[in-house]
C-alpha positions in Angstrom: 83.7 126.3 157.8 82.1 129.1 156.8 82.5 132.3 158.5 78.6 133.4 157.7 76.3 133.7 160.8 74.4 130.7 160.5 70.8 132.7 161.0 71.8 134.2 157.4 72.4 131.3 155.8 69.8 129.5 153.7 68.5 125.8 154.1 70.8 124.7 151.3 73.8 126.7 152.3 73.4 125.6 155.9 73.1 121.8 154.8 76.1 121.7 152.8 78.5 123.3 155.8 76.8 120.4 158.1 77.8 117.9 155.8 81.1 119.3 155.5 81.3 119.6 159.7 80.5 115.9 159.9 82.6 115.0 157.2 85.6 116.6 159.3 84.8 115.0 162.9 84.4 111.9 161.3 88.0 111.7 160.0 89.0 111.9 163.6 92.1 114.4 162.4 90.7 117.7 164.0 92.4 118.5 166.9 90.2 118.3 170.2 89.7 122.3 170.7 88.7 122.5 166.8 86.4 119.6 167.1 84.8 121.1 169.7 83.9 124.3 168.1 83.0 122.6 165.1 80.6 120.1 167.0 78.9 123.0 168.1 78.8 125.2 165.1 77.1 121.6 163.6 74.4 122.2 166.2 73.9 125.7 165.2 73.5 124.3 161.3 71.2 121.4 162.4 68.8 123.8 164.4 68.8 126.1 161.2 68.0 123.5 158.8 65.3 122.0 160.6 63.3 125.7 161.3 63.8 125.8 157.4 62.1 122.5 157.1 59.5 123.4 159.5 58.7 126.6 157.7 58.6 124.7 154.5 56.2 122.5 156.0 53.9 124.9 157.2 54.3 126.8 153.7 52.9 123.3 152.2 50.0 123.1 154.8 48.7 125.8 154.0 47.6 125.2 150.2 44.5 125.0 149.4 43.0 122.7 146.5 40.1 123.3 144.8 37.6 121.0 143.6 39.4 120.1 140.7 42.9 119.3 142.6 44.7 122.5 141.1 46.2 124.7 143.8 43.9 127.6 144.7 45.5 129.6 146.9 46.8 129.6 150.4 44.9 129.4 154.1 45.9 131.9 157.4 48.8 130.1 159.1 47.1 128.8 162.5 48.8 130.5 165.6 51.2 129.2 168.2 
């Protein structure tokens, strides 16, 4: 693990330190005070990548098309 805070890390960066988290506790060979904080740095990682997705999403949404299909630009985000 990784000793970056996990709110700096990018999607990708914050993907590959999940897999490697879940590649560990699945090997069953971390003692149970390590697994422990690694289960829950994994949370922190999850949480991260799916505000990433979400923000990529909303990114997406928010393309516009014109008539001819090209992108044309972008819309306002909608508020909470």
């Amino acid at each position: 693990m990784t000793e970056t805070p996990v709110s700096e890390m990018s999607f990708e960066q914050a993907m590959a330190e999940l897999e490697k988290v879940v590649s560990q506790l699945e090997h069953g060979d971390v003692p149970l005070e390590d697994s422990i904080k690694m289960y829950e740095r994994g949370a922190e990682l999850k949480k991260r990548c799916e505000a990433k997705l979400k923000e990529a999403e909303e990114k997406v949404a928010q393309i516009t098309l014109g008539s001819d299909g090209q992108p044309s630009g972008t819309t306002p985000a909608e508020g909470p």
